[in-house]
N, C-alpha and C positions, 0 to 999 in steps of 0.2 A: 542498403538497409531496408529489409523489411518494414512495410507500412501498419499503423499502429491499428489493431481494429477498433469500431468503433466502441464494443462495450470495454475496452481498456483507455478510453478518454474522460478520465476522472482521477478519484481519488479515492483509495481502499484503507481499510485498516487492516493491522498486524494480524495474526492468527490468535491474537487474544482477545482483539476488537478494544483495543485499551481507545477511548474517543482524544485524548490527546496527543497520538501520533498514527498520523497517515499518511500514506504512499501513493507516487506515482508511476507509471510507466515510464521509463530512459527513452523510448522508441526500438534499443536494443533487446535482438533475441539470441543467446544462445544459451549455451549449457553454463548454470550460475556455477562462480567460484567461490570457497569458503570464507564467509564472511557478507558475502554480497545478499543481497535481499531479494526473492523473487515471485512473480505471480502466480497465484493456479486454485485452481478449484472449481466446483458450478457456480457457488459463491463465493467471487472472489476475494481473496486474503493476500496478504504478503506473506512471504515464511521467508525468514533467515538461514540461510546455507550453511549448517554449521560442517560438512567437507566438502572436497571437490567431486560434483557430479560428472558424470562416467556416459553417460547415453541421451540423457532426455533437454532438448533444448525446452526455454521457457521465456516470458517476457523477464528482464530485470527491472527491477524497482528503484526507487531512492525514496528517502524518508523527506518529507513536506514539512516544515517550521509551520505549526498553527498559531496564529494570532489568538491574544487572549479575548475572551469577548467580556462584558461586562455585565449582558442578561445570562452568561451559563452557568453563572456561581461553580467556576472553576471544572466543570464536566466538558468543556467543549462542546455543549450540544446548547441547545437554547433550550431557557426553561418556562414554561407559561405560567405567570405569575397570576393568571384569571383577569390582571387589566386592557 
């Protein structure tokens, strides 16, 4: 198995950037199957494989369960209350 580089050691959002669901690298590269969720961009995104690709390997992804926080009033992100 291919080693994960290191700007793929985190955690990305979807191609919508929706802040309550984000992704990570499987450590797996190849060419995504329909359905499967994968890497790529300058910045990167996850994109959903809606057929099966044909030539280009990529990292696969999987979607990350975020915890709900209590200061993001429901955005996932933190929100500065000015206290």
């Amino acid at each position: 198995m291919p080693k994960l580089p290191r700007n793929l050691q985190g955690l990305f959002p979807d191609e919508y950037a929706s802040p309550q669901t984000m992704y990570r690298a499987t450590g797996v590269k190849r060419i995504p199957r329909r359905g499967e969720y994968y890497l790529s961009g300058a910045v990167i995104r996850a994109y959903l494989a809606l057929t099966d690709w044909v030539t280009q390997e990529f990292w696969i992804a999987e979607p990350v369960e975020m915890m709900a926080c209590p200061h993001c009033n429901g955005t996932g992100r933190m929100v500065n209350d000015g206290g």
